[in-house]
N, C-alpha and C positions, 0 to 999 in steps of 0.2 A: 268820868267813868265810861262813857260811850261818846261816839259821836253819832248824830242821827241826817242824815240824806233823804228827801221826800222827793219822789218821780211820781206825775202826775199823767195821764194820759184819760184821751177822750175818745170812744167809737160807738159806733149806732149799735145800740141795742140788739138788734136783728142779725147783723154780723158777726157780731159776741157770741152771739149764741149758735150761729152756724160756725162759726171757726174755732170756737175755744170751749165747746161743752161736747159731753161723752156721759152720759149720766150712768150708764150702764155699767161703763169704766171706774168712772171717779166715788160712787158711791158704794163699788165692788171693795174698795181700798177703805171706806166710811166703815164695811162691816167688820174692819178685822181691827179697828179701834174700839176700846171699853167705853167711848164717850156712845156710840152706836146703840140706838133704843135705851142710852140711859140718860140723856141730857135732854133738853127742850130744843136748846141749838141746832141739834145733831137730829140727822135722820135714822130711822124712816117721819117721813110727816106726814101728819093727816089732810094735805092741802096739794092742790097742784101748783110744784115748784114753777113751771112755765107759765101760766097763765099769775102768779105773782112779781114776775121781771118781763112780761112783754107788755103789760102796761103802758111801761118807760118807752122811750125813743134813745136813749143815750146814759151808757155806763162811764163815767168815769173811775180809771183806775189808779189807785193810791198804794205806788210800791214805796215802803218804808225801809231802808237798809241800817242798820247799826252796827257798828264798828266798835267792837270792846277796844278801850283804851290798851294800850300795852301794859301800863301798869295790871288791868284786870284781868288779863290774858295770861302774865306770867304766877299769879294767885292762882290758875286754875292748873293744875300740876297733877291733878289725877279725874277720873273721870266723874266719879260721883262730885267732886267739890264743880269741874266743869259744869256738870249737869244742872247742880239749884244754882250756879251765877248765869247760867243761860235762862233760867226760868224765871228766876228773878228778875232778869233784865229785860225779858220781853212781855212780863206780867206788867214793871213798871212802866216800861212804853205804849202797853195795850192802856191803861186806867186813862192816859191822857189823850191817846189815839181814838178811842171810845168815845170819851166825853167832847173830842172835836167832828167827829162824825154825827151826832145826835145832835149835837148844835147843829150843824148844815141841815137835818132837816126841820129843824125848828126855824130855822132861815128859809129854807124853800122846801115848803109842806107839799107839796106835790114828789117827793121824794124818797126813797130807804136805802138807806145805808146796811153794808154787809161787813162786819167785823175781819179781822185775820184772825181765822180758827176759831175752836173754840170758844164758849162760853166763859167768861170769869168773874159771874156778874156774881154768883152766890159765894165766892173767894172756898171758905172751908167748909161749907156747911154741904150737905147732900143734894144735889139738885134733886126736887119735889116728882119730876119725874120716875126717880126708881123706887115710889111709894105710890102713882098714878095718882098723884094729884095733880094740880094747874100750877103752873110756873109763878114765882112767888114773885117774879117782877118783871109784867109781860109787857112794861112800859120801856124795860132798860133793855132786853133783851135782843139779838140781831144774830142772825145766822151768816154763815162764810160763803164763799162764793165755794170752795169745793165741795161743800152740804148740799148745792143746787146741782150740782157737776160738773165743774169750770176745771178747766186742767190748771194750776196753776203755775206749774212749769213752762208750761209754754206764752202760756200768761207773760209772765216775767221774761221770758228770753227773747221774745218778738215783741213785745209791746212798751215795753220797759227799760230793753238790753238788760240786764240785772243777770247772770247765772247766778242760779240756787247755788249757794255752800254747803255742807254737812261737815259734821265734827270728824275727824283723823284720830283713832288712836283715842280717842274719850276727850279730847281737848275741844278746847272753842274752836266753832269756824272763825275763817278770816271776819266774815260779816252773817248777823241774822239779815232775813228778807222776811216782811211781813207784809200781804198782799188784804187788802179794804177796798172798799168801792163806794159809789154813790150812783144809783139808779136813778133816774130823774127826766123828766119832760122838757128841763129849763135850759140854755145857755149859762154856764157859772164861770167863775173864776174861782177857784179851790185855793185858799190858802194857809198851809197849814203851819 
């Protein structure tokens, strides 16, 4: 169905955040998404974003590329069919991507992990937020590195080599790129 490519890269903390963040910028783009004040994921948050990633000393970055087979490439023939085989495809890579991130910090608890994108933790149901209640699963839970303000573009083309794709004409890009992280104090070997 796909083929999956994992780039791993590692930079101090402190540099991350002076080369690769704009929160003014990146969370300017947050507001004009409908996930914006309505997910738990998603900002505005009630905490400061910076003082919960300079804790760390050292982010590693986990670029995920996937490659629609050709068979699933030539299935998608118009843009709404494109559209849910791309959702599909990156939901089902998210569920396993997810649960290999949450292990690493159950491996090293001195550690949080930040999803690519949004939330998918409640699948169909309304996230709890646009009723203001508390997040129905604030154990599974993990926000994305551009909800903090991390450019992710540039993320991926300096630190990763990876150019972003976008769809042409409503059809699949050549490859998704899905950008996760691991914030952490420790030395690791990441393998995903």
């Amino acid at each position: 169905m796909y083929i999956l490519n994992n780039y791993i890269v590692h930079i101090d903390t402190k540099n991350y955040i002076a080369d690769y963040r704009n929160p003014e910028k990146f969370i300017g783009f947050c507001k004009q998404c409908n996930k914006y004040n309505n997910c738990w994921a998603c900002p505005p948050y009630n905490f400061d974003t910076e003082y919960n990633i300079t804790k760390y000393n050292r982010v590693y970055i986990i670029g995920t590329k996937i490659i629609p087979s050709e068979t699933i490439r030539s299935r998608c023939d118009n843009a709404e069919n494109s559209k849910q085989t791309g959702a599909d495809i990156i939901t089902h890579v998210r569920s396993k991507l997810d649960r290999q991130l949450l292990d690493l910090e159950i491996k090293y608890p001195e550690s949080r992990a930040f999803f690519a994108g949004t939330c998918h933790v409640c699948g169909k149901e309304d996230c709890t937020r646009l009723t203001n209640n508390p997040c129905r699963y604030p154990e599974k839970i993990r926000h994305s590195l551009e909800s903090f303000g991390f450019d992710i573009g540039k993320t991926t083309k300096e630190l990763l080599d990876i150019e972003l794709k976008w769809s042409n004409d409503g059809l699949l890009p050549e490859y998704f790129t899905l950008v996760s992280a691991l914030f952490t104090n420790e030395e690791i070997d990441i393998q995903l």
